[in-house]
Every structure is written in C-alpha cells, then in structure tokens.
N, C-alpha and C positions, 0 to 999 in steps of 0.2 A: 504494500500500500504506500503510494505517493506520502511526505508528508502535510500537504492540504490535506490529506484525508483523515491521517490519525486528528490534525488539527481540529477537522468540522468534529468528529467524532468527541473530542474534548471539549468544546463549546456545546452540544448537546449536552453532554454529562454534567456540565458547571447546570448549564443553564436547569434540566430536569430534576437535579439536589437543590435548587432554591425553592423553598416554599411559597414565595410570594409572587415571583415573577410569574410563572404561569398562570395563575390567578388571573395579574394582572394585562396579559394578554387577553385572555376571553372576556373579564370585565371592562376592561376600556372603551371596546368598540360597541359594545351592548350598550353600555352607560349615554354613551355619546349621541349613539344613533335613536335611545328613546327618549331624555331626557332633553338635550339640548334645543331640539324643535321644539318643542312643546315652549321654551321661556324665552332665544332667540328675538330680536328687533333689533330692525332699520332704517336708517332715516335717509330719504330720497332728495336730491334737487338736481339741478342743471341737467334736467333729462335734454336728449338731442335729438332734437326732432327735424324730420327731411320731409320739406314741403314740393307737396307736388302741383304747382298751380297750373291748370291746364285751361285755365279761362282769362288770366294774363289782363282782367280789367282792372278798372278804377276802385272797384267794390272787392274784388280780389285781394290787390294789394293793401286796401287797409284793415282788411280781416289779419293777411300774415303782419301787420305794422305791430298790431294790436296784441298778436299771439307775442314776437320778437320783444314786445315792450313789458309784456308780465312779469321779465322776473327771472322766471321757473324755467323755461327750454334754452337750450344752445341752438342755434341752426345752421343744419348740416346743407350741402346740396342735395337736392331729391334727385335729381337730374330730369329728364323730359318726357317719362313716361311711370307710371304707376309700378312695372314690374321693376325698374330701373331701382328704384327705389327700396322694393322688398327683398332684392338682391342686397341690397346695404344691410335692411337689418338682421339676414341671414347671415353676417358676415362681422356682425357687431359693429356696424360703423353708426349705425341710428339706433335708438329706442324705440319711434314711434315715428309713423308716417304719417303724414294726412295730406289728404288726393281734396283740390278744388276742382270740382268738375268744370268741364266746357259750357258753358252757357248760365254760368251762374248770375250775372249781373242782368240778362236778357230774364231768363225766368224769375228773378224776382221781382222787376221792373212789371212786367203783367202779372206778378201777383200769383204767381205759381209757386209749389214747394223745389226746394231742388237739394239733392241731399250731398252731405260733404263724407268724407268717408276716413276712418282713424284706425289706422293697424298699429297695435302697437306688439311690440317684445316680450312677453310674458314668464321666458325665461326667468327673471327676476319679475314675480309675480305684484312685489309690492313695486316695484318700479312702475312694472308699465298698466297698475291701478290706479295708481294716487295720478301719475302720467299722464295716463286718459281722462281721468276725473278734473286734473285741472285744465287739458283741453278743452274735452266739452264744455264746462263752465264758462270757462272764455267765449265760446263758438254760440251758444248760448245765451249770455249777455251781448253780445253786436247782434244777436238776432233780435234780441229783443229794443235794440235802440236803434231797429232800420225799420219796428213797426211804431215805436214812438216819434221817430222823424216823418211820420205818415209817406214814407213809401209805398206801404201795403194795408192789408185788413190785420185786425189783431192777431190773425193765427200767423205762429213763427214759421216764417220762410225759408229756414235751414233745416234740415233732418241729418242725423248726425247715425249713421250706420259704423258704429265699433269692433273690431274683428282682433285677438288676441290669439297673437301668432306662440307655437310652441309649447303653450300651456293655457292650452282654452280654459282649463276650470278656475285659473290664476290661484293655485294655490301655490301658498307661500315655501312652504313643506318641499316642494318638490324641488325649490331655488336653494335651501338648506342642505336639505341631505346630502348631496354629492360632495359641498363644503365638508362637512361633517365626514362623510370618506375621505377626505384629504388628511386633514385634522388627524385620524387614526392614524396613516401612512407616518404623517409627520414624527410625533409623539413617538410609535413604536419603532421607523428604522431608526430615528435617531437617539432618541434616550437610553433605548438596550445594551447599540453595541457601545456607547461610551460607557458607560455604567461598567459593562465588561472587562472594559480595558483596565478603568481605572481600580476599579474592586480590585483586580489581579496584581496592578501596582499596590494596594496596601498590604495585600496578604503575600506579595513577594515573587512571587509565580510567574512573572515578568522578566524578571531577574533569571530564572531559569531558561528562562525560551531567548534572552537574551546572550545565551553564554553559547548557547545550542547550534548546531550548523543547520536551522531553518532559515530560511530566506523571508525577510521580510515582507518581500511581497506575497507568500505563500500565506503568513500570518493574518496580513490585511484583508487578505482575497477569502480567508476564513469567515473573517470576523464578517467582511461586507454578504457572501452568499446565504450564511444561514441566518444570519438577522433579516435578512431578504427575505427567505423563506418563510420566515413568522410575520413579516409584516404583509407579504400574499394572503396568507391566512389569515391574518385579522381585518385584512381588504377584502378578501371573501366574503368572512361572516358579516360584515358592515354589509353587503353588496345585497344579500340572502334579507336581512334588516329592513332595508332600502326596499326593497321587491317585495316582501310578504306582508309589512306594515305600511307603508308607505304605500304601495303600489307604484313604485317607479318600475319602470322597465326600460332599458337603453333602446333608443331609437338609431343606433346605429350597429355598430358589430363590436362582442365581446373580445375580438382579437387587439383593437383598437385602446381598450380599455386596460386589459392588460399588460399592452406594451410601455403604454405610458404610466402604471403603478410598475414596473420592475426599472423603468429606467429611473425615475422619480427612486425608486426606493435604493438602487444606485446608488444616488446624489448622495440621499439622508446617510445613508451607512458610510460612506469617504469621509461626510462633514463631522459626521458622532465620533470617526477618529482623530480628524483634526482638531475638535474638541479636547481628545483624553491624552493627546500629544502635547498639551501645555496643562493641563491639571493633572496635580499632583494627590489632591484629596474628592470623595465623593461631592461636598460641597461644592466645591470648586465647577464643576464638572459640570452639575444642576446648572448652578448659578449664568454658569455660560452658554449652556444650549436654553434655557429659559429665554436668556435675553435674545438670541440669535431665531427661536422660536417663535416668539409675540413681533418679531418683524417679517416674518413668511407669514404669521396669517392674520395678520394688522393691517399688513402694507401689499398686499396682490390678489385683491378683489375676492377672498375667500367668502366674507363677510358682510362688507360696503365696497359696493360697485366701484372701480378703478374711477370712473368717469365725475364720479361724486366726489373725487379727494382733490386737493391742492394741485396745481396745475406743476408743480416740481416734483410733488412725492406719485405723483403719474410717470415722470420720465422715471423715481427711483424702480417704480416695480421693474421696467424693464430687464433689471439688474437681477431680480430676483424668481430663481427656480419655479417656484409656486405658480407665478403668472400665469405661467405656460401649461401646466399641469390641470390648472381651474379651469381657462380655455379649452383644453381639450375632453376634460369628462364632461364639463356643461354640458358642451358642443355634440356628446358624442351619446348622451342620457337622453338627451330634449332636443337637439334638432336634427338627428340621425347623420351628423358629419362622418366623412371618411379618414382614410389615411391623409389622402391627394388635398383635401379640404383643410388638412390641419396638418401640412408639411410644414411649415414656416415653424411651430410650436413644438415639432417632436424633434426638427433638428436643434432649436436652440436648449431643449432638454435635455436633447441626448451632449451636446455643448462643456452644459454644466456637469453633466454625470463625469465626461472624461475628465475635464481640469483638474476637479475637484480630490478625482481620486488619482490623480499623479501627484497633486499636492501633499495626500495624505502618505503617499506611499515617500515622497521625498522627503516630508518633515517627521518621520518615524524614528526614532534613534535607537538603533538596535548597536551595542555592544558587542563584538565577538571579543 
C-alpha cells in the first residue's frame, strides 16, 4: 500500500475514535437545513430592473422617469425586444423586467385599457416580491394620476400582468436552502481538516510524520480527499433535506452539482490547511477560519444579494470562492443551467481550488 493510503486509513481511525466529530457531521447539516429557514431574513433595495419600452412615447417615457426617480430600481438596458430582455435575467444581469407595450399612449388616449407587463426573478423570492410590489405600486399610482389629469374615465388605464420567473410560488425557502448547502460544505471541509492538523500538532503526532520519509504532499493530499469525502456526504444529506422537506428539486443535472461541491470542497480542504500551517493551538485555528469564514458567507451573495451591497464590496466578492459556487447551484437548482451556461464560474472555481492548494502544499513545513 502507497503511503496516501496507510495515511487516508489513519485519518479515518483518528477521525472514527472521536466521539464528537461524527456526531457533529450528521448534526450540522440537519440543524442547518431545518432550523435556519424557518428564522432566516433579508432586506432588499437597488433591484435592476430592464425596461422594455416598445411604444417609445411621451407617456412612455414619463412612466420609466417616474419608475428611475423612486429610489428602489437600478436600470439596466432591456434592449429592443421583450425576449432580449428575459435572456438578461436568465443570466442575472436584471431582476425584473417590465415590457411597455406598443400603442400604449394611443390606447389610453381613446380611453382603452392597455396592459404593461412585469417578469420578474424569483430566484431570490423576496427580491423579486417586494420588487414587483414596488413596481406595480408605482405603475399604479401614474395610472391613477392620468385619470385624475382627466385623460380618461375613472377606470385605471394600465393593467399590470406579473409573471415570476424561476420560482412561481416565490417562496422564500427555496432562495435559502441551497445557501444553506453551501454553509454545510463550508463549515465541514474547512473546520475538520484544520482541526486535524492542529489536534495532531498538540498531541505531537506531527512530529512523527514529520521525521518520517512521507512526502508532504502525500500528507496534504490525505488530509484534502477524505475530509472531501465527508463533506460529499454531508452535501448529500443536506441535498436529501432540501428535496424531501423542502421540495427542491434541481432543474438542471446532478453531474453539474456535484462537480462544483468536490471542486468547492477542494478549495475549503487547501484553505483549512493553510489555516493549521500558522496555528499553533486549537484556539488559534477557530479563531482564524471563523474570521476567514463570516467573509465567504457575508460577502458572496450567500445570504444578501451581491447587487444589494456597496458598490466596492461587489468588486470584493469577485475575489472570493463562494461567488462562484452560489452562482452555480442557484443557477443549477432553479433555473436548470448547464455546464456550457456556467463555464465562466467552474473555471474561476476550479482557479481557486488549484492556487490555493499549491499554497498549502508550499507553506507546509515538514522537517526531515
């Protein structure tokens, strides 16, 4: 037997002789996935909304003046057709679309209804609620101060036909969950295998394997595969969770989804060593993947939409793993995305797995 192998074989045995860690594998993601949805909240603003004005009047343009001066929407380009559009926000470039139709200023000029039409993104359920709530409010009040300007009869001129793309029921629950399978991922590849390492540095057992003609990278490559393999498994049961309570069901392909938790889980198991390569006590260790922890899922749209943060801590997520990872199960749970559809996020993922773990395999200090 290679020695990776006796190695994975001894990290099983460490890890099966703790009473608690196992435990706390199966409890984490159970806790997480039924407790956390249920208390969960978000607060929404600057949604981006992509205007489609296809009637290009007078009465037109001071509907969108009106919408652009609320406040509440960023605006995007719709560009010149309605599907033009809905291709954005399959694409997360909009939130919420809204189509003026052709002949809007003519029909309500004789006094006809003429309907405006609002898609919005429902992926993020309270998003594109509160989103549409305050469009139509807007769309709404001008309707009702183009029958006070006696254009028309008292009945409102606009009808406002609503369509919530990605999650018709908008529940909130189902923009949660996935978050909440990240969260697992995070927690378990990365706190385990540091914890590992550095346990080993108190009880001295490091000192052993340090003296030893193992190769260091054999060591890392231990530590990073079976902590992998537990955090598969707790990405599982989370998944199982997800699906049986929830009722989520991936609208894309499970190949998709699993590629990007084993690369993700990559990442976490490199970083939890570059963690226990500069602590020296369990303390220590915590303390530093805590802080390095609450900025993966503070700062990369795990929680509050990217687009709702500061206009600099937006450029920081780029910087960060997580981004990438939330983009692609969202993407891959709720809007049926592919591989081809989420290239840009499995290379930059895949990006950070390698760096990350040549860092850890170079900043390892092994003694012969």
């Amino acid at each position: 037997m290679s020695s990776f192998g006796y190695l994975f074989i001894k990290e099983f045995k460490q890890f099966a002789a703790n009473p608690f860690m196992p435990v706390v594998l199966v409890l984490l993601p159970v806790l997480l996935m039924l407790v956390v949805p249920l208390a969960a909240n978000m607060e929404v603003r600057d949604v981006r909304l992509a205007v489609v004005d296809r009637d290009r009047s007078a009465l037109s343009g001071q509907l969108v003046d009106r919408i652009s001066s609320s406040g509440y929407f960023v605006l995007v380009s719709g560009g010149d057709s309605y599907e033009e559009a809905i291709g954005k926000l399959g694409r997360g470039q909009a939130d919420i679309v809204f189509e003026i139709p052709r002949g809007l200023e003519r029909a309500v000029g004789r006094g006809e209804n003429a309907e405006v039409y609002i898609a919005a993104n429902a992926v993020n359920s309270t998003k594109g609620t509160i989103g549409g709530g305050y469009l139509s409010s807007i769309v709404m009040e001008f309707s009702s101060e183009i029958v006070s300007a006696g254009h028309r009869s008292a009945i409102s001129p606009l009808d406002i036909v609503p369509q919530f793309r990605y999650n018709p029921g908008l529940e909130y629950k189902l923009f949660m969950v996935p978050a909440l399978m990240i969260v697992v991922i995070v927690l378990v590849g990365g706190f385990f295998p540091t914890l590992s390492i550095v346990s080993e540095k108190e009880s001295g057992t490091i000192e052993q394997i340090n003296v030893s003609p193992v190769r260091k990278r054999d060591f890392i490559l231990s530590k990073v595969v079976f902590y992998g393999l537990l955090g598969i498994f707790a990405f599982t049961l989370a998944i199982l969770i997800a699906h049986f309570v929830y009722g989520l069901a991936a609208h894309g392909g499970m190949p998709e989804i699993y590629v990007s938790a084993m690369i993700f889980l990559v990442f976490m198991g490199g970083f939890g060593l570059i963690i226990s390569n500069y602590s020296e006590t369990m303390l220590q260790a915590v303390f530093l993947m805590l802080f390095f922890v609450l900025i993966f899922m503070l700062m990369s749209g795990i929680f509050t939409p990217v687009s709702s943060m500061e206009t600099w801590s937006q450029y920081v997520t780029y910087m960060l793993p997580t981004r990438y990872f939330v983009n692609i199960l969202r993407a891959v749970c709720l809007k049926g995305s592919h591989f081809t559809d989420l290239a840009f996020d499995f290379v930059m993922l895949s990006v950070f797995a390698v760096v990350i773990n040549i860092i850890a395999i170079v900043t390892y200090r092994k003694q012969n």
